[in-house]
C-alpha positions as CSV (number, residue, x, y, z in Angstrom):
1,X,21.9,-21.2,-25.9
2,X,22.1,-24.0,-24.0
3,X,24.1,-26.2,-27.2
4,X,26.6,-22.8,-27.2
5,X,26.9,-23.5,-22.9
6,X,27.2,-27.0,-23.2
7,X,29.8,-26.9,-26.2
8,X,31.6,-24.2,-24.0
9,X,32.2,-26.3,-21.0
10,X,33.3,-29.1,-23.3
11,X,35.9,-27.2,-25.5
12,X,37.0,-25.5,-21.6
13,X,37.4,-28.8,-19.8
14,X,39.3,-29.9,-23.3
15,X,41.5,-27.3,-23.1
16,X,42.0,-27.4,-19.2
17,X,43.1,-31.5,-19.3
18,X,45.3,-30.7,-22.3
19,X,47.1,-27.5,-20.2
20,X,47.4,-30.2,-17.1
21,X,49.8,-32.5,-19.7
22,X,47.4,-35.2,-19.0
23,X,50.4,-37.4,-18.2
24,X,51.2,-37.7,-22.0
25,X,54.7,-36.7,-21.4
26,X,57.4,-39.4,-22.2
27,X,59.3,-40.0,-18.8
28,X,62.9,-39.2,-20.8
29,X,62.1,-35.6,-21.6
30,X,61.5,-35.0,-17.7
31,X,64.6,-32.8,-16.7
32,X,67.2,-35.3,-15.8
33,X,68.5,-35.7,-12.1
34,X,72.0,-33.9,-11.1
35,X,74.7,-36.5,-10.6
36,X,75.7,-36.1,-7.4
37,X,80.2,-35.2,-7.4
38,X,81.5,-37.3,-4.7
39,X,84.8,-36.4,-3.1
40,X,87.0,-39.7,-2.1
41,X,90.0,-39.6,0.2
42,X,93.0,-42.0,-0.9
43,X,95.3,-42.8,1.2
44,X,98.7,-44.7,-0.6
45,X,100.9,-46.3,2.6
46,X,103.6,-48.6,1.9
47,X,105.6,-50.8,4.8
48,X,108.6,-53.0,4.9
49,X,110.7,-54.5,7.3
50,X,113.7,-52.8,5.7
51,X,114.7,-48.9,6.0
52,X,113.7,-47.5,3.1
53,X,112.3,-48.3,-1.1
54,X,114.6,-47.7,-4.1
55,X,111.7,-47.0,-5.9
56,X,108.1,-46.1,-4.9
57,X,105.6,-45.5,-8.3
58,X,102.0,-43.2,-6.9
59,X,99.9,-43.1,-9.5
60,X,96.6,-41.4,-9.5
61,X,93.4,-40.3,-11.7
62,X,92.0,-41.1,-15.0
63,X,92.1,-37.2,-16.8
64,X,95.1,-36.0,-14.9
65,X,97.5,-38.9,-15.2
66,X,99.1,-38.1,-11.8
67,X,102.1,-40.5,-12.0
68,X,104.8,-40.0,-9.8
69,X,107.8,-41.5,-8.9
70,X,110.1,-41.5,-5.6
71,X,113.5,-42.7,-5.2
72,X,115.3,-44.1,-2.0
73,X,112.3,-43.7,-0.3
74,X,111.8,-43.9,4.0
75,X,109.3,-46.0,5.2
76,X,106.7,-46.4,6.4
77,X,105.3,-43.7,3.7
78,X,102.3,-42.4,3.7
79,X,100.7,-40.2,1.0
80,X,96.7,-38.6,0.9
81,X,95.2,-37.6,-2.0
82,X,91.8,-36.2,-2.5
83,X,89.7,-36.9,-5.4
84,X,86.8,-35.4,-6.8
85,X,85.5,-37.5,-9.6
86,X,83.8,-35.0,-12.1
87,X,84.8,-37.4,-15.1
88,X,82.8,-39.5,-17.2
89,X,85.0,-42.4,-16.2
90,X,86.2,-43.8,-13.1
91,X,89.6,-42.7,-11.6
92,X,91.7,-44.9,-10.3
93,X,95.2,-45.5,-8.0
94,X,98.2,-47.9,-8.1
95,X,101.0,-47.8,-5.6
96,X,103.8,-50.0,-7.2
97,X,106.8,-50.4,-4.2
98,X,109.7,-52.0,-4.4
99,X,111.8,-54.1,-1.5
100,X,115.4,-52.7,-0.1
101,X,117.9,-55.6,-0.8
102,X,118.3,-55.4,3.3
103,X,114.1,-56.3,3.5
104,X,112.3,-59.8,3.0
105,X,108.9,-58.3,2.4
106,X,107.4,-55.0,1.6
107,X,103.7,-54.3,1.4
108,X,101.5,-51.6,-0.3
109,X,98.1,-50.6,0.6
110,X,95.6,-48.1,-0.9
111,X,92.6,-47.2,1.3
112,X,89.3,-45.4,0.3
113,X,87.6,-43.8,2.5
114,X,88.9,-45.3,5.2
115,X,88.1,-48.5,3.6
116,X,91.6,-51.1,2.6
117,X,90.6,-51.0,-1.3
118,X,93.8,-53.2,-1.8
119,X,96.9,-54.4,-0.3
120,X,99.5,-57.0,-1.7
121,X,103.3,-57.7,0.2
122,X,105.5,-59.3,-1.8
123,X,108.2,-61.3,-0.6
124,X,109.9,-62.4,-3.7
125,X,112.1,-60.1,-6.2
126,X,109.0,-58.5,-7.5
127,X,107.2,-54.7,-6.7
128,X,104.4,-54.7,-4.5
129,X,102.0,-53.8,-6.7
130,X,98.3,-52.5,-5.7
131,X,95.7,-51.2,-7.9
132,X,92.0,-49.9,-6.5
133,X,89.2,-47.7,-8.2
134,X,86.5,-46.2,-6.1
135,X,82.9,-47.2,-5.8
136,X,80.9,-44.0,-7.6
């Protein structure tokens, strides 16, 4: 009787360590962790010293290919956009402005989150040209 008690109590504390896992469990089959969908705010701006842009070129995420372009444009312009990125890849925004015959420099600027992710002037015949991605 006592064999049958003590081979009880073994095969119960066997079977209680192996119910517990035991820590035997690879750490890659542990249910992953969400990835958190941030939400950016881009702000596309664009100054000169002359009246306006004959051509202003907003692009915007990777996915939707958001291109647009503006003729004869008034500045100061300002446009917002808001992003969620739910993409494998990054998005990212260019602002391509180019300088009224009248102006000696013009200057774009994309900000993320309130934070200047890029700004170029250009005071030659070239576009002001900016490109930024955000940080994920």
């Amino acid at each position: 009787m006592k064999k049958t008690l003590a081979a009880t109590a073994v095969l119960f504390l066997a079977a209680s360590l192996t119910g517990c896992g035991g820590g035997d469990e690879p750490a890659d089959a542990q249910e992953p962790a969400s990835e958190e969908v941030k939400t950016h705010t881009i702000v596309y701006e664009v100054t000169s010293d002359g009246p306006t842009s004959p051509s202003v070129i907003v692009s915007g995420k990777v996915g939707a290919n958001e291109d647009e372009q503006l003729t004869d444009v008034a500045l100061p312009f300002t446009r917002e956009l808001t992003d969620k990125n739910e993409t494998e890849f990054e998005s990212f925004y260019d602002l391509s402005a180019t300088k009224d015959e009248s102006a000696t420099s013009i200057t774009c600027k994309i900000t993320i989150d309130d934070v200047v992710a890029d700004e170029q002037t250009s005071t030659g015949p070239e576009s002001a040209y900016c490109s930024a991605t955000p940080d994920l």
